[in-house]
N, CA and C atoms as an extended XYZ file, in Angstrom:
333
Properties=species:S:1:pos:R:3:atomname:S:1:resname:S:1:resid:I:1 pbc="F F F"
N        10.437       68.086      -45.695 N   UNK     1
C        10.039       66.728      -45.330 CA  UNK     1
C         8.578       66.731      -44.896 C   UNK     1
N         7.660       65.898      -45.492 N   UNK     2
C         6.351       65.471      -44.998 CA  UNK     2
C         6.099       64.192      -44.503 C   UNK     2
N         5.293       63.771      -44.133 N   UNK     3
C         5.021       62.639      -43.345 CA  UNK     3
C         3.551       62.438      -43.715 C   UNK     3
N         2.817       61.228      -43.901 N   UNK     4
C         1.400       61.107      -43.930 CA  UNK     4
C         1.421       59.207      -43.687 C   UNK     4
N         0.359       59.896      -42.461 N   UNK     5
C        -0.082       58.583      -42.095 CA  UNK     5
C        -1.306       58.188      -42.618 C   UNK     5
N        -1.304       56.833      -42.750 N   UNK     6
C        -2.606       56.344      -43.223 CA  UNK     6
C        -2.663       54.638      -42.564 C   UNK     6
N        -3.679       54.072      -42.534 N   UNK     7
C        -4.336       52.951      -42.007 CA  UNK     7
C        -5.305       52.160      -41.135 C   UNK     7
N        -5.298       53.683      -40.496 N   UNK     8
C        -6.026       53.563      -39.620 CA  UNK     8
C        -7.637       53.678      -39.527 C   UNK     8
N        -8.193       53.020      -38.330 N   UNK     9
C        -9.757       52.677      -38.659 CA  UNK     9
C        -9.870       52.268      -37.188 C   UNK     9
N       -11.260       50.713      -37.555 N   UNK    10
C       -12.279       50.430      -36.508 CA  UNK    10
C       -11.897       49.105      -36.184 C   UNK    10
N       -11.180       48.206      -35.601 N   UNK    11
C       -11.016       47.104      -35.309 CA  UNK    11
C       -11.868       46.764      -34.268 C   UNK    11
N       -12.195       45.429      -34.030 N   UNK    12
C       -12.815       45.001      -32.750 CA  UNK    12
C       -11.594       44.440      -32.133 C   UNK    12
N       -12.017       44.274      -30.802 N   UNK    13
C       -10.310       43.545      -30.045 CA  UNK    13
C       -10.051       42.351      -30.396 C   UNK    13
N        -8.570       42.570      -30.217 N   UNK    14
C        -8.104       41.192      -30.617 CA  UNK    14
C        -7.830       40.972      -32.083 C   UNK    14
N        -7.999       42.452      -33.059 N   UNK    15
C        -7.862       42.130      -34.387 CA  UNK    15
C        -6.589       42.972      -34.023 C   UNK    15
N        -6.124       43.682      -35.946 N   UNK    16
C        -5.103       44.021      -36.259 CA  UNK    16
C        -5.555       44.807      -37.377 C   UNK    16
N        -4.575       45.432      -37.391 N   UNK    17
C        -4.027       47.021      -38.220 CA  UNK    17
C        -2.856       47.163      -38.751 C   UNK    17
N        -2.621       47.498      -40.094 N   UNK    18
C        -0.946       48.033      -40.448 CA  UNK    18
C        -1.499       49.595      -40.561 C   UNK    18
N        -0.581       50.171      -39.890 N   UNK    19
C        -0.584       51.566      -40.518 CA  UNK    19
C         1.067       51.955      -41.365 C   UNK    19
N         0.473       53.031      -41.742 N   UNK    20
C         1.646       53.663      -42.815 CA  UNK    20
C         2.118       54.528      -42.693 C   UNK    20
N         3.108       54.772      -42.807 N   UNK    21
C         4.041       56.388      -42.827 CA  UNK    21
C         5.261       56.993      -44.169 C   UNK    21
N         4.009       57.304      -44.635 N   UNK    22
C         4.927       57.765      -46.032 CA  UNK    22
C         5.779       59.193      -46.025 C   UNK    22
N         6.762       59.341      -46.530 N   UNK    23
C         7.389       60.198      -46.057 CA  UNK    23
C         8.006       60.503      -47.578 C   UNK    23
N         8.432       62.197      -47.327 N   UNK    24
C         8.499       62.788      -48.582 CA  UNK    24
C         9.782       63.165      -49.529 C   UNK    24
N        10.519       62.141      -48.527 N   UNK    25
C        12.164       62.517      -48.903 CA  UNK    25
C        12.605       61.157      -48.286 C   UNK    25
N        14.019       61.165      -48.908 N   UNK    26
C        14.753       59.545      -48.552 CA  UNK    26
C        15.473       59.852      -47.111 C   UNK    26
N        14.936       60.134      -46.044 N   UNK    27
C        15.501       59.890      -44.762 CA  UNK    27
C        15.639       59.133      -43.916 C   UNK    27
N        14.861       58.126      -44.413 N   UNK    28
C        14.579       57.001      -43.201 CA  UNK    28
C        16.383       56.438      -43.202 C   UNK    28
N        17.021       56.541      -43.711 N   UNK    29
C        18.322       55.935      -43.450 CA  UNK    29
C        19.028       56.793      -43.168 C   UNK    29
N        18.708       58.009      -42.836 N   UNK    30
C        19.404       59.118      -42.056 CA  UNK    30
C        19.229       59.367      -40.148 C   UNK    30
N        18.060       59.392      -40.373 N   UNK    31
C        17.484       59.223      -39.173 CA  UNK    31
C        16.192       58.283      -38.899 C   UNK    31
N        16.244       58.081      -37.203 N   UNK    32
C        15.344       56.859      -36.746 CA  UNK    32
C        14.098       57.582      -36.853 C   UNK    32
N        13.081       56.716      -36.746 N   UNK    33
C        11.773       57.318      -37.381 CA  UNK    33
C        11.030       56.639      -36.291 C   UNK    33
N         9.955       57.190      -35.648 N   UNK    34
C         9.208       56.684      -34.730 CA  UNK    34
C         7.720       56.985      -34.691 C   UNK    34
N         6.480       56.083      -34.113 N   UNK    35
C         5.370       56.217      -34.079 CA  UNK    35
C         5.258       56.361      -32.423 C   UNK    35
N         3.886       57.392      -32.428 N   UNK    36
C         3.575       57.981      -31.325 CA  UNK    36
C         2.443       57.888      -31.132 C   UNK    36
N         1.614       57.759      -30.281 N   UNK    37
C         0.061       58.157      -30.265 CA  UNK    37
C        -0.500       59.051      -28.838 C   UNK    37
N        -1.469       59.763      -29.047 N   UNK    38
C        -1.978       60.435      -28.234 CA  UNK    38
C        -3.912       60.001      -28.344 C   UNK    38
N        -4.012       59.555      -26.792 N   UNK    39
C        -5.472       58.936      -26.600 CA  UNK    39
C        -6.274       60.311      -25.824 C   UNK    39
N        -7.272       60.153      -26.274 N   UNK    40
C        -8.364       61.708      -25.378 CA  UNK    40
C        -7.670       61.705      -24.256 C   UNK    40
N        -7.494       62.840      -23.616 N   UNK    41
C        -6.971       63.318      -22.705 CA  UNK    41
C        -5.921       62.533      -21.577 C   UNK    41
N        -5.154       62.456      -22.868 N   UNK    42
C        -4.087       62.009      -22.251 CA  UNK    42
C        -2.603       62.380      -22.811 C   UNK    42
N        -1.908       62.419      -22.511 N   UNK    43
C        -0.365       63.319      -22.903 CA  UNK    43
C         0.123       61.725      -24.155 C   UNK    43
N         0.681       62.249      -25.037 N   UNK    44
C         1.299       61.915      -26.541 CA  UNK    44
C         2.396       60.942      -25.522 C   UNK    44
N         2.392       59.548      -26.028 N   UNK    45
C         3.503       58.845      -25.729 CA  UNK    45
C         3.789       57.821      -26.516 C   UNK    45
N         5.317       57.338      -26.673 N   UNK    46
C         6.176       56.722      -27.805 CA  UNK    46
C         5.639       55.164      -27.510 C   UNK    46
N         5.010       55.003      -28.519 N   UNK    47
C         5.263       53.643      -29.095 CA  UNK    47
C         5.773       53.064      -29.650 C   UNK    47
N         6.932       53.127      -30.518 N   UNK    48
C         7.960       52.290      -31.380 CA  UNK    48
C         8.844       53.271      -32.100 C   UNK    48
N         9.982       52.727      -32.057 N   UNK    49
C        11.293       53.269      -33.178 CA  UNK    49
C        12.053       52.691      -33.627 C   UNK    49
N        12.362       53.124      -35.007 N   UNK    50
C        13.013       52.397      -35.657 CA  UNK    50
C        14.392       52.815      -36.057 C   UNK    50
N        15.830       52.797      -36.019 N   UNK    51
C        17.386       52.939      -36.119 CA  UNK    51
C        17.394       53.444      -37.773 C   UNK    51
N        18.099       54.921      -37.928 N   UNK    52
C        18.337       55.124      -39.324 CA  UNK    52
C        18.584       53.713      -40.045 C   UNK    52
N        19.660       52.798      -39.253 N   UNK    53
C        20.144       51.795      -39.799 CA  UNK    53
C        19.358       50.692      -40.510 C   UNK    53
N        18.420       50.821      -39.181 N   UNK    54
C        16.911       49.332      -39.207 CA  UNK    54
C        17.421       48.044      -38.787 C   UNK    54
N        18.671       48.521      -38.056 N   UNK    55
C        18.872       47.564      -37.176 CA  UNK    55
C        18.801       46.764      -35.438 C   UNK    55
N        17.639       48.159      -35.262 N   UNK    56
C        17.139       48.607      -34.053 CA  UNK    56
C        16.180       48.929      -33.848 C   UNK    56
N        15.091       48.463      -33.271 N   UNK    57
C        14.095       48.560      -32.864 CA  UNK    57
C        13.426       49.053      -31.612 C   UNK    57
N        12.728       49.796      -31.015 N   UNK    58
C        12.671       49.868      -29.566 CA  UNK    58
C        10.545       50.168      -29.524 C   UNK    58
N        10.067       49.354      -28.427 N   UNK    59
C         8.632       49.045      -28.256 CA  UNK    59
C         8.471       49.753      -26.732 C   UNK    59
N         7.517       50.702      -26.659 N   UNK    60
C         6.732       50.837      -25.165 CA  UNK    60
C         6.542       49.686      -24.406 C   UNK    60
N         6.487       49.237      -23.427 N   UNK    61
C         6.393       47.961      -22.335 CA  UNK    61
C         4.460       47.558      -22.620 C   UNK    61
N         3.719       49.036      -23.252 N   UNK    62
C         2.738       47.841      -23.409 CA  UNK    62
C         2.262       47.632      -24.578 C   UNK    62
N         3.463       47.797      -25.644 N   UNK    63
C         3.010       47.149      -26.858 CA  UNK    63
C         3.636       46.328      -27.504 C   UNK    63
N         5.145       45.803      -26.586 N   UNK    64
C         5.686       44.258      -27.320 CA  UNK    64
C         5.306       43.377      -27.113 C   UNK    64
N         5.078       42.370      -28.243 N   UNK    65
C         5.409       41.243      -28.468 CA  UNK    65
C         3.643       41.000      -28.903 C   UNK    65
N         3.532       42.797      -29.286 N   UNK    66
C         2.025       42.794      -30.269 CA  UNK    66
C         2.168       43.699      -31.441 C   UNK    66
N         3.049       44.511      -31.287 N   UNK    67
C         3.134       45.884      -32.597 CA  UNK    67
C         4.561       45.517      -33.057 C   UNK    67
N         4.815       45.746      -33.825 N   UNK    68
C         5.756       45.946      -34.861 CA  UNK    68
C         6.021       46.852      -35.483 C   UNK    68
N         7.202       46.971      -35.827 N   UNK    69
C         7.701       48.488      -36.678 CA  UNK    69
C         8.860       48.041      -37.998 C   UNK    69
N         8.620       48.701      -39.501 N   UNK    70
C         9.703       48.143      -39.890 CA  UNK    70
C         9.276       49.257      -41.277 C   UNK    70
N        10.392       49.281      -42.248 N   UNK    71
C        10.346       49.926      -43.133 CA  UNK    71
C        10.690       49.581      -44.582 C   UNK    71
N        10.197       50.939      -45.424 N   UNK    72
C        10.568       49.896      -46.817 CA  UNK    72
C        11.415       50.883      -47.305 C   UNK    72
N        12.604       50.884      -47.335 N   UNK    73
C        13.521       52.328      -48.248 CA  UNK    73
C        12.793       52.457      -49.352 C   UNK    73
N        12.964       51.478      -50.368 N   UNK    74
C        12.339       51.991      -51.686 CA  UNK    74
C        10.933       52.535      -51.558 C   UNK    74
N         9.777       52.317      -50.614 N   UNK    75
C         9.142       53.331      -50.621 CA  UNK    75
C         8.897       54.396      -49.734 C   UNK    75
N         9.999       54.571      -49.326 N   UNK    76
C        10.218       55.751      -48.345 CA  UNK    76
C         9.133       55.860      -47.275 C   UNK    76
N         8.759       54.515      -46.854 N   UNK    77
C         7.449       54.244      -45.915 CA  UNK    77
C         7.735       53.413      -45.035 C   UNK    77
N         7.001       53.850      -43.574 N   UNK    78
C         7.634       53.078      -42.250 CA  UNK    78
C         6.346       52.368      -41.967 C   UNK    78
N         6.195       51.136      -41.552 N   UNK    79
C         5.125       50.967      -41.091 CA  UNK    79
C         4.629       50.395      -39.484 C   UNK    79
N         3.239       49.944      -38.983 N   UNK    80
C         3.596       49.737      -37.716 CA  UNK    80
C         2.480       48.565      -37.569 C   UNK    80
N         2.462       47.606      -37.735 N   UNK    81
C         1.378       46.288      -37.565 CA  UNK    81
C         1.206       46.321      -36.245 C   UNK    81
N        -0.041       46.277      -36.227 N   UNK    82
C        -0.442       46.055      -34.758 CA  UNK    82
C        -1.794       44.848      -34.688 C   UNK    82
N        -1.288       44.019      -33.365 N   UNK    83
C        -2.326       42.711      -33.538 CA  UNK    83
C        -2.077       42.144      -32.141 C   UNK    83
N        -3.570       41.818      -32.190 N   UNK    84
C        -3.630       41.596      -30.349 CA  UNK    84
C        -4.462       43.057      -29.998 C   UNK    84
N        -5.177       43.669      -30.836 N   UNK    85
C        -5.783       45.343      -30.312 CA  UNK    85
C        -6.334       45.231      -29.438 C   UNK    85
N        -6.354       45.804      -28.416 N   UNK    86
C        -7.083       45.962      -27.435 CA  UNK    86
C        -7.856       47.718      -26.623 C   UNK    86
N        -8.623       47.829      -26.277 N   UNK    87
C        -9.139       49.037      -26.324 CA  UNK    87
C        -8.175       50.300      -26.155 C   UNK    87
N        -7.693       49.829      -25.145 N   UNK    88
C        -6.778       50.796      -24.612 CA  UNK    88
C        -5.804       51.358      -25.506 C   UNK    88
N        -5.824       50.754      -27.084 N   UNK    89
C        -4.922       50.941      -27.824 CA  UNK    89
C        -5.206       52.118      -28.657 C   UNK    89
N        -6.698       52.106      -28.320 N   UNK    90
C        -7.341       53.985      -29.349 CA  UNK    90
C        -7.047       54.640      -29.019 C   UNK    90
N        -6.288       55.832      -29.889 N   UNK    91
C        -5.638       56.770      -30.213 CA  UNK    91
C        -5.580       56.928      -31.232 C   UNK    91
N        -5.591       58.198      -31.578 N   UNK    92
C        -4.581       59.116      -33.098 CA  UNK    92
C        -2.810       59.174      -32.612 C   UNK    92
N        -2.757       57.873      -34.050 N   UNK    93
C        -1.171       57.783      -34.248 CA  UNK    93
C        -0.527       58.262      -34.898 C   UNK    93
N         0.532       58.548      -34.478 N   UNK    94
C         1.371       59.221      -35.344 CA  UNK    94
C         2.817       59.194      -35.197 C   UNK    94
N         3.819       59.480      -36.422 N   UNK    95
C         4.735       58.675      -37.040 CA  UNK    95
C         5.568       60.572      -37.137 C   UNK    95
N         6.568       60.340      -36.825 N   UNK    96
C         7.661       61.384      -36.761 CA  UNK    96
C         9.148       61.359      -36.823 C   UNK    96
N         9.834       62.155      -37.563 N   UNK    97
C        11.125       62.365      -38.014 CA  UNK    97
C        11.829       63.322      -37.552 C   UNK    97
N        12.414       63.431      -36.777 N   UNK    98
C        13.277       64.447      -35.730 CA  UNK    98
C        12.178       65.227      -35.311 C   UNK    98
N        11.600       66.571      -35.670 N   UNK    99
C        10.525       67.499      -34.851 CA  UNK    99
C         9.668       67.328      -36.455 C   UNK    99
N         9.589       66.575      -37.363 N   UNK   100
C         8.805       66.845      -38.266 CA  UNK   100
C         7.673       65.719      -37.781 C   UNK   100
N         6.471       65.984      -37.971 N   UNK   101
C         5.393       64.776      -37.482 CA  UNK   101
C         3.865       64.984      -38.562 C   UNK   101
N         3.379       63.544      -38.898 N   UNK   102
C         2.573       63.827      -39.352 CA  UNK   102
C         1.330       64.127      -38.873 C   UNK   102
N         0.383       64.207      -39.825 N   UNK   103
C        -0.862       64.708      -39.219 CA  UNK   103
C        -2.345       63.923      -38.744 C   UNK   103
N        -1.701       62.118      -38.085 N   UNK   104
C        -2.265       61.445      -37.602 CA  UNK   104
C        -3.113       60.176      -38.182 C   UNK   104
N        -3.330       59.372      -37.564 N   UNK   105
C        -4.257       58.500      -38.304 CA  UNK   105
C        -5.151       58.203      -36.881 C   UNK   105
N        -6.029       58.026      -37.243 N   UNK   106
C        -7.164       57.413      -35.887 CA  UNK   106
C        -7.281       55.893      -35.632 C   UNK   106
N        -6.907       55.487      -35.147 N   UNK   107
C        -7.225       53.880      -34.545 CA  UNK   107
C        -7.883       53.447      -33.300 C   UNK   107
N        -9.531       52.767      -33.264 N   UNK   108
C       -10.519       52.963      -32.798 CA  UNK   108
C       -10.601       51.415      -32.139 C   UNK   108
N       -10.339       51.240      -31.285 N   UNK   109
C       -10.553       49.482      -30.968 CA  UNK   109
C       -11.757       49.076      -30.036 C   UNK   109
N       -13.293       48.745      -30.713 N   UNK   110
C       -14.061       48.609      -29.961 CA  UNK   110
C       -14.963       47.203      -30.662 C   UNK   110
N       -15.617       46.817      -29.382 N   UNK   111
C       -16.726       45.941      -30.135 CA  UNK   111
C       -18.140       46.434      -30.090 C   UNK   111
């Protein structure tokens, strides 16, 4: 199983981002799939997951009812919209499948 994220970039605040999580095998309906990010010196923490099923969703307290998480079976890709960016939101994200994780995307929120 691989994982590769992609979408990520330079927003100013207050914009938005989809990122991507393509993945290299049909698991997303096996297991829940989740995005993570880790900001400079600071410890890796969960931002969103999504239910093998996709009937379940679960958001960090400071990113609902601004990020989103949802997936596409047929392309074996999870994704994570984010809108409302705000600085605090830069980090290298990243998207993981039981202990398999990919190898990040950068998301930069400045003006």
């Amino acid at each position: 199983l691989q994982l590769v994220e992609s979408g990520g970039g330079l927003v100013q605040p207050g914009g938005s981002l989809r990122l991507s999580c393509a993945t290299s095998g049909s698991t997303l309906e096996e297991y829940a799939t989740g995005w993570h990010r880790q900001a400079p010196g600071k410890e890796r923490e969960a931002v969103a997951c999504i239910s093998s099923s996709g009937r379940s969703t679960n958001y960090a307290d400071s990113v609902k009812g601004r990020f989103s998480i949802s997936r596409d079976i047929a392309k074996n890709t999870v994704y994570l919209q984010m809108n409302s960016l705000k600085p605090e939101d830069t980090a290298v994200y990243y998207c993981n499948v039981l202990a398999v994780w990919g190898q990040g995307t950068q998301v930069t929120v400045s003006s």
